[in-house]
KOLDRENVEX-470305 format. One line per field, with one value per residue (C-alpha): chain; x, y, z; residue in three letters. Coordinates in nm, 2 decimals. Layout:
N
unit	c(A|...) $
c1	c(X|...) $
c2	c(Y|...) $
c3	c(Z|...) $
code	c(Ala|...) $
//
This chain:
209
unit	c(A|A|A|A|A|A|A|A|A|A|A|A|A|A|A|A|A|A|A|A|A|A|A|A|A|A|A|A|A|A|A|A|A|A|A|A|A|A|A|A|A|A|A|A|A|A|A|A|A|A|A|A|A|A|A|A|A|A|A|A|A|A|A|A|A|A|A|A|A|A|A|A|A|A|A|A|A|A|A|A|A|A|A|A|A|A|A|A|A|A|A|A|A|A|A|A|A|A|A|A|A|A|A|A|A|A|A|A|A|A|A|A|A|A|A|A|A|A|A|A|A|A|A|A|A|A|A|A|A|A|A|A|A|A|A|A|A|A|A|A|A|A|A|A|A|A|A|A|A|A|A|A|A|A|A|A|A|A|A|A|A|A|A|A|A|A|A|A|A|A|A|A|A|A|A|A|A|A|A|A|A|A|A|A|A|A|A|A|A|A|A|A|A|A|A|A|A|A|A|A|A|A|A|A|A|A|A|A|A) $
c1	c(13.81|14.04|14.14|14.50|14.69|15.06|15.30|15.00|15.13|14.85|14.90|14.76|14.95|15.31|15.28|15.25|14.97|15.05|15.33|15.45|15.09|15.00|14.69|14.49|14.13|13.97|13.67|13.45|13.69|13.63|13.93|13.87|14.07|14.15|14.38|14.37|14.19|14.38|14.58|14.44|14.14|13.88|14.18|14.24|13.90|13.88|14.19|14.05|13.69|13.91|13.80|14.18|14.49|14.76|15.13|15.27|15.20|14.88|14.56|14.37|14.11|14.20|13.91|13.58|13.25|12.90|13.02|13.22|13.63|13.98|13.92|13.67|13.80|13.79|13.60|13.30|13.31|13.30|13.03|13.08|12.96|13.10|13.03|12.73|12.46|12.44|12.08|11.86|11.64|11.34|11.36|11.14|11.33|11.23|11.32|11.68|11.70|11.62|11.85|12.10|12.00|11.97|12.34|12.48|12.29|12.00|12.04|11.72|11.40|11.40|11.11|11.31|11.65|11.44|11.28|11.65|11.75|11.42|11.25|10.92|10.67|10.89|10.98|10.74|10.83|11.08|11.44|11.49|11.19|11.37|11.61|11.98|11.98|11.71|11.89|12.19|11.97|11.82|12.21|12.28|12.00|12.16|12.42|12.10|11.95|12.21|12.45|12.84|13.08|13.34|13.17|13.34|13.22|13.35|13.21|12.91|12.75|12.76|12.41|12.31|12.10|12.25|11.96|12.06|12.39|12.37|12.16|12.41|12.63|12.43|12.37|12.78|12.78|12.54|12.71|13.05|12.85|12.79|13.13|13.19|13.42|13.41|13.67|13.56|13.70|13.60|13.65|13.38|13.32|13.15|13.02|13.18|13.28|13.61|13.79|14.10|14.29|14.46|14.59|14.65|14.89|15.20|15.23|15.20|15.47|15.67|15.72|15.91|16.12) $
c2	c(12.57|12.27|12.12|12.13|11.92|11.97|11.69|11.62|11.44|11.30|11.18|11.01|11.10|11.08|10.81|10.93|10.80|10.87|11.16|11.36|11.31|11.52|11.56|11.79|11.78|11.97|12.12|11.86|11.56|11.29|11.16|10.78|10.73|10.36|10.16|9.88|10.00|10.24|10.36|10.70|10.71|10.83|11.10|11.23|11.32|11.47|11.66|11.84|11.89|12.10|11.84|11.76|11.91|11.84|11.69|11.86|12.01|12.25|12.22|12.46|12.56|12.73|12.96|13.03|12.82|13.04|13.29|13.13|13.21|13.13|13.41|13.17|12.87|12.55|12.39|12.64|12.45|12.14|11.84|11.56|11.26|11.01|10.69|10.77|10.95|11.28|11.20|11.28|11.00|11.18|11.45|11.33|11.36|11.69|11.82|11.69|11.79|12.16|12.18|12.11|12.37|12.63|12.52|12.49|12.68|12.60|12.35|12.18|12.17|11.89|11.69|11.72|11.56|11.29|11.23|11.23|10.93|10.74|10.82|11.02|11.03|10.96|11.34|11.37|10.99|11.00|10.89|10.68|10.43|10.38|10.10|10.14|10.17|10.45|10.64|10.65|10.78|11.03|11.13|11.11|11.35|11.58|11.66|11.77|12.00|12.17|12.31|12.30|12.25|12.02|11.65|11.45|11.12|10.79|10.46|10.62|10.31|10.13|9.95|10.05|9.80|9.80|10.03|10.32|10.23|10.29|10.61|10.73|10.75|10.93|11.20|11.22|11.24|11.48|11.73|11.69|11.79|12.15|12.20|12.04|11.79|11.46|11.34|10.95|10.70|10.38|9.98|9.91|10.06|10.37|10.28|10.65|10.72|10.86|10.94|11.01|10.71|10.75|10.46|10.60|10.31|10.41|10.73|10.52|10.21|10.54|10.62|10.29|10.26) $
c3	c(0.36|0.50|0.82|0.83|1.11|1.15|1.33|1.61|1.87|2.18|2.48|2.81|3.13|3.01|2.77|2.38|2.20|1.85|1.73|1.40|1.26|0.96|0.73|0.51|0.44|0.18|0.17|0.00|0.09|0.43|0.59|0.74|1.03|1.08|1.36|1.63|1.91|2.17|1.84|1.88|1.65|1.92|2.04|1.74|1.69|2.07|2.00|1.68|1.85|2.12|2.42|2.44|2.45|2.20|2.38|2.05|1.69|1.56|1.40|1.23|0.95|0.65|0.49|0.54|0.54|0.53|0.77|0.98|0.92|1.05|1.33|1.49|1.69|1.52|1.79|1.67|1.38|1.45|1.55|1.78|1.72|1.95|2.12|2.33|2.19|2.40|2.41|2.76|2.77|3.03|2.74|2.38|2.07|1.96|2.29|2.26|1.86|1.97|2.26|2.00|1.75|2.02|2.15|1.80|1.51|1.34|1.04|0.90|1.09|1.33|1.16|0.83|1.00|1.16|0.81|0.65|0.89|0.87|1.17|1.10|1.36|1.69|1.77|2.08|2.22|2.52|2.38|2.69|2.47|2.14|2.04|2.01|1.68|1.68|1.96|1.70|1.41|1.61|1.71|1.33|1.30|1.54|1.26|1.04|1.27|1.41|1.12|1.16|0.89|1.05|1.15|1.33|1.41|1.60|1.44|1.34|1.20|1.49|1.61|1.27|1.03|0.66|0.53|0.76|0.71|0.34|0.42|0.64|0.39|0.17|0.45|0.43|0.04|0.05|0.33|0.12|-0.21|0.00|0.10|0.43|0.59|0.74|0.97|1.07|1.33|1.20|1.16|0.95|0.55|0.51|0.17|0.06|-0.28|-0.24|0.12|0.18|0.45|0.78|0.89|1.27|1.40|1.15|1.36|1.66|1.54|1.47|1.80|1.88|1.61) $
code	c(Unk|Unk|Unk|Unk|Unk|Unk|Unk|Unk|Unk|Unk|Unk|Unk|Unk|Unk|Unk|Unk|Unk|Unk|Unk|Unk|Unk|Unk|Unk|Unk|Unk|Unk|Unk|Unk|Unk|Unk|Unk|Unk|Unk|Unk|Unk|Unk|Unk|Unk|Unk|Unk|Unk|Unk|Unk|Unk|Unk|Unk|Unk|Unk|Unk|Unk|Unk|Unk|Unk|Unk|Unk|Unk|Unk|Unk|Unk|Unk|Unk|Unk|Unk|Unk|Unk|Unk|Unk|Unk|Unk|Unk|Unk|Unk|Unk|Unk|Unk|Unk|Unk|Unk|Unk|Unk|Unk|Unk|Unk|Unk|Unk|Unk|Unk|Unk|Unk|Unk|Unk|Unk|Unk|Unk|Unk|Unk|Unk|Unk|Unk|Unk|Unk|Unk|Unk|Unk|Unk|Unk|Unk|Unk|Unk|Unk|Unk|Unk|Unk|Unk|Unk|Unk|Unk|Unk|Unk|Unk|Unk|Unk|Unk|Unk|Unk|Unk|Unk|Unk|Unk|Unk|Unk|Unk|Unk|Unk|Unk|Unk|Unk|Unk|Unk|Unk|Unk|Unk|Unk|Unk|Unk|Unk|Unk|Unk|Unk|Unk|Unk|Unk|Unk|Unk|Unk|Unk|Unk|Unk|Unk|Unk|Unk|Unk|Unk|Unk|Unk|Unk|Unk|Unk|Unk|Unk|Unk|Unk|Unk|Unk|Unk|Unk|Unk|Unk|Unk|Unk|Unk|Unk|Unk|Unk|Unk|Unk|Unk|Unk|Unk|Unk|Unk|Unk|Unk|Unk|Unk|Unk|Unk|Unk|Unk|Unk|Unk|Unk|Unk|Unk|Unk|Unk|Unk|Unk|Unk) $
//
């Protein structure tokens, strides 16, 4: 399997955001999408999760990952991970966890994914009560419990201590070690082994040459 973009180009309105991008991501392999903000970072990621349009260029996926093939759209294999944490607060944990697996497909239990990310024991509280950094483990845990190849995720670490930080990016490591790719907006280190860079402003800069 790998993500393949060819000369992307993204816009708002009439005005280009970035052009002529390219990349290729293994199976296996995380691409770290870096820039100034309003360079495109949070766009790109839209674009490939299908929530966007692209002004210009193609993405797709090449191969097949436990079932799923190039015959199925690449949003179906891709999670979301963005800024806010697509989380109900009326609804408790487990009841968000589950809406998930039932909209996506079923990964790991949800008790297991809220163990994976430190959170044990908070599945029947109300997500409206935790902190900000436990609503953002919980949507970490979302990734767990609901399986998808593709994870695509925008500052993940933010409101994160440095412990789920580094356990974070174990829970990448580990999704890489099966086969799967990471596509990550980011300012800050992911603590990753090896990922492939994307410096997003070059395509941008390129524009106005």
């Amino acid at each position: 399997m790998k993500l393949v973009g060819e000369k992307l180009a993204a816009a708002r309105g009439e005005r280009r955001i970035f052009e002529g991008l390219s990349f290729e991501v293994p199976a296996g392999s995380a691409l770290v999408v870096t820039g100034p903000n309003g360079s495109g970072k949070s766009t790109l990621l839209k674009t490939i999760a299908g929530f966007l349009r692209p002004a210009a260029g193609s993405l797709k996926l090449e191969g097949q990952f436990k079932g799923l093939d190039a015959e199925t759209p690449l949003a179906e294999h891709c999670h979301y991970l963005g800024h806010a944490n697509a989380l109900k607060p009326q609804l408790s944990v487990h009841e968000n966890l589950r809406f998930w697996q039932q909209f996506y497909a079923p990964g790991r239990t949800v008790d297991e994914a809220l163990d994976a990310v430190g959170l044990p024991g908070v599945g029947d509280l109300p997500a409206g009560y935790l902190s900000a950094g436990q609503k953002r483990r919980v949507a970490i845990a979302r990734l767990l419990a609901a399986a998808r190849p593709v994870w695509l995720v925008d500052e993940p670490t933010s409101a994160l201590d440095a412990a789920s930080e580094r356990r974070f990016a174990a829970l990448v490591e580990a999704h890489l070690a099966q086969g799967g790719i990471v596509v990550a907006a980011t300012h800050q280190q992911l603590g990753l082994a090896a990922a492939l860079k994307l410096d997003i402003s070059q395509f941008a800069e390129s524009r106005a040459a």
